[in-house]
C-alpha positions as CSV (number, residue, x, y, z in Angstrom):
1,X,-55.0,-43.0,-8.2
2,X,-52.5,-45.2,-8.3
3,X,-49.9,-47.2,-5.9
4,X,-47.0,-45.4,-7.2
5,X,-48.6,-42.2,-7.3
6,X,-50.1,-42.9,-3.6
7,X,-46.9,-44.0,-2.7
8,X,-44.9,-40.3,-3.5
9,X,-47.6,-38.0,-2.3
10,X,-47.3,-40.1,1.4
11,X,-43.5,-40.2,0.9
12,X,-43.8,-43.8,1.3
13,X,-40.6,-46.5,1.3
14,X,-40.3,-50.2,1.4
15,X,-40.8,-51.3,5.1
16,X,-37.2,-52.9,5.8
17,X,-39.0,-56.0,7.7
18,X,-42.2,-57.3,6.8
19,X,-42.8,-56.0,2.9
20,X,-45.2,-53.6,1.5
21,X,-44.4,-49.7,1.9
22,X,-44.4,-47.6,5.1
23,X,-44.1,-44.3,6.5
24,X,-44.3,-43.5,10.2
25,X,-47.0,-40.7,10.8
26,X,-47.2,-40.4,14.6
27,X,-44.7,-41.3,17.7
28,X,-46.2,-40.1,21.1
29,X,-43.7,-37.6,22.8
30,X,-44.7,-39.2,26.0
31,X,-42.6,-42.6,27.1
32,X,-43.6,-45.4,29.4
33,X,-40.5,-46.5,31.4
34,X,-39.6,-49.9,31.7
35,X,-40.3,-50.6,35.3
36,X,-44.0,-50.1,34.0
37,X,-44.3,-51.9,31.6
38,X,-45.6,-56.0,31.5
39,X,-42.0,-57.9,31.5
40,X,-42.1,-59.0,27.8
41,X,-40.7,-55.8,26.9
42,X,-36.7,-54.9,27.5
43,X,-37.0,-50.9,27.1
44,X,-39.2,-48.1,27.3
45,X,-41.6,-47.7,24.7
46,X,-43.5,-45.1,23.4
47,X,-47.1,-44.4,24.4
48,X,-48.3,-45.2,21.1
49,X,-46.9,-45.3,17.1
50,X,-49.2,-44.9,13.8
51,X,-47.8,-45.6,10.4
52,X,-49.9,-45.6,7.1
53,X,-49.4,-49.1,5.2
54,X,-49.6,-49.8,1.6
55,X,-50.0,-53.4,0.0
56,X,-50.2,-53.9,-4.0
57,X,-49.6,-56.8,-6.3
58,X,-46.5,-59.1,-5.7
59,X,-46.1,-57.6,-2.1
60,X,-47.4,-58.9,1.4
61,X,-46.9,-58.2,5.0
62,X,-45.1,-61.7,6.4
63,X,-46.2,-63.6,9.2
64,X,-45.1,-62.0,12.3
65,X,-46.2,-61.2,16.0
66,X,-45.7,-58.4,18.1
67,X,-45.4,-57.6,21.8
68,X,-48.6,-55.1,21.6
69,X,-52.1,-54.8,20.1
70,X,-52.2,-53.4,16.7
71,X,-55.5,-51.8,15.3
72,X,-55.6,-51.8,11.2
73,X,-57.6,-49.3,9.6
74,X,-58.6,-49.1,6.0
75,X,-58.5,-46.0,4.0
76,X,-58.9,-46.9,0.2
77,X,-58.1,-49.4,-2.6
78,X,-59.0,-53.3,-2.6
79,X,-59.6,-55.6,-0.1
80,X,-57.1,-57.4,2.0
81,X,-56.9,-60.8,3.8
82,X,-55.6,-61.1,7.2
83,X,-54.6,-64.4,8.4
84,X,-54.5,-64.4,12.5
85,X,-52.9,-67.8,14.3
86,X,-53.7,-67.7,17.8
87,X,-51.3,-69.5,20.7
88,X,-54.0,-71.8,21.2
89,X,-53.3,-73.3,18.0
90,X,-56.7,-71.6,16.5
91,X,-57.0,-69.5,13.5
92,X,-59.1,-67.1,11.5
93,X,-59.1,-65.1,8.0
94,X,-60.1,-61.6,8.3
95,X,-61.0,-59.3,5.1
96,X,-60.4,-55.6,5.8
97,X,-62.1,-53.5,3.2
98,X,-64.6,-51.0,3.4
99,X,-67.8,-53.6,2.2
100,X,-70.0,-54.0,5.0
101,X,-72.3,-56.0,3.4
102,X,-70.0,-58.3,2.1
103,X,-68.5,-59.0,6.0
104,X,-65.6,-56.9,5.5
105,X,-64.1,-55.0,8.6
106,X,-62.9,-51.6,8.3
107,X,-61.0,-51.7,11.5
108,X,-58.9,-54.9,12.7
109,X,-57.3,-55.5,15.9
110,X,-54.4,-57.9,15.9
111,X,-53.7,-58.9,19.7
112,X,-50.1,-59.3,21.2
113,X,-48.7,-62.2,20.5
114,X,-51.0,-63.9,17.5
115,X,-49.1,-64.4,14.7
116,X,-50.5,-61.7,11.6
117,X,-50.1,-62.0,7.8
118,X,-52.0,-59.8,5.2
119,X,-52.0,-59.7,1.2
120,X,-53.9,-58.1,-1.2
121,X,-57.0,-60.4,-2.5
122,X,-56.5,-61.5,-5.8
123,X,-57.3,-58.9,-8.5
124,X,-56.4,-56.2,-6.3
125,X,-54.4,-53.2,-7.3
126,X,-53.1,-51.6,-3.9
127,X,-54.5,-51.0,-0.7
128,X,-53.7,-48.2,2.0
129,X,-54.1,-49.3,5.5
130,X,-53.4,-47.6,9.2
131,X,-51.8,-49.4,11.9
132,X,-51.7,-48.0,15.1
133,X,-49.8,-49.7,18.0
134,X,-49.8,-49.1,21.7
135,X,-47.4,-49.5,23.1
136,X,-45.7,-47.9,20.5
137,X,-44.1,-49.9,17.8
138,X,-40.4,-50.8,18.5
139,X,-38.1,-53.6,16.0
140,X,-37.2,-55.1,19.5
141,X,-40.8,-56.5,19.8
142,X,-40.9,-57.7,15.9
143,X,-40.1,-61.8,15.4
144,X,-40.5,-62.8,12.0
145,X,-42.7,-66.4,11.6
146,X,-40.9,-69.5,10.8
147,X,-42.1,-71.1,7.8
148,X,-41.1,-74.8,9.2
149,X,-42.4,-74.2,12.9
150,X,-45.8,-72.5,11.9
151,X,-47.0,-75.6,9.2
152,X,-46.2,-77.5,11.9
153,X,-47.9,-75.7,14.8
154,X,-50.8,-74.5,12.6
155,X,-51.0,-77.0,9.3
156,X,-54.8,-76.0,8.2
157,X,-53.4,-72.7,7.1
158,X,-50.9,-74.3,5.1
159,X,-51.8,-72.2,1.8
160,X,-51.4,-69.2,4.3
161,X,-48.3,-69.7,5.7
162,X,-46.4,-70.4,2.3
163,X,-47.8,-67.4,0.6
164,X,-46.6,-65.0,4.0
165,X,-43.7,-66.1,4.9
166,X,-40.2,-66.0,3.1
167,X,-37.9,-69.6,2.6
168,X,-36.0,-70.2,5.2
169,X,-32.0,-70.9,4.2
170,X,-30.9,-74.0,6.3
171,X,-27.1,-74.1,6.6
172,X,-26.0,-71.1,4.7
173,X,-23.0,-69.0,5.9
């Protein structure tokens, strides 16, 4: 199978945000309001959102954070790197593939708030991936990583940031 054939039979479109291709598979009917919810969110939210995720050559999901947990799963293709920067100015690579032996995790969390990255390893043709996020995903909760400000906060994953992240354009109108 193939990432454009994968891509029509899942009805799957260019996510407008972070890159790579997306289609939303489950919202929760059921809302949280507001007044229950921790105070880094402005809204209600969903109970919970799932999306299927698709990576493949010359596409990446940029470095971004979010306001909830976000579990990855892996469903087929080639292995991807996750790079995680923690607020503590710590960091980690994660593969998520479906090779136990070789340390490979099928299922990834990426906590609230850490800053999260993925791309295909090299060599790789496409891989499908699950994200599931509770409290459900929102754009309000999405910030984008800044290129200049994470080298400096976090400047042993140099290689990692410039390959996740887009130029910034200083000054342009």
């Amino acid at each position: 199978m193939t990432a454009d054939e994968i891509k029509a039979l899942l009805n799957l479109e260019p996510h407008p945000r972070e890159g790579g291709f997306f289609v939303e598979t489950w919202k929760s009917d059921e809302t949280i309001p507001v007044d229950t919810l921790p105070s880094r969110y402005h809204g209600p939210r969903h109970a919970g959102t799932a999306i299927y995720y698709l990576l493949e050559p010359g596409t990446f999901s940029e470095i971004h954070r979010l306001s909830s947990d976000e579990v990855f799963h892996f469903y087929l293709g080639d292995p991807v790197e996750m790079v995680q920067l923690a607020p503590d100015g710590s960091g980690r690579t994660i593969v998520i593939g479906s090779d136990l032996k070789q340390g490979m995790q099928p299922q990834v969390l990426a906590p609230k708030g850490v800053w999260q990255g993925s791309r295909l390893l090299p060599g790789g043709r496409f891989a499908l991936l699950g994200c599931t996020v509770s409290p459900g995903f929102d754009y309000a909760d999405y910030e984008a990583g800044s290129r200049v400000e994470l080298l400096h906060r976090y400047p042993q994953y140099r290689e990692h940031i410039e390959a996740l992240t887009r130029v910034e354009a200083f000054g342009l109108f």
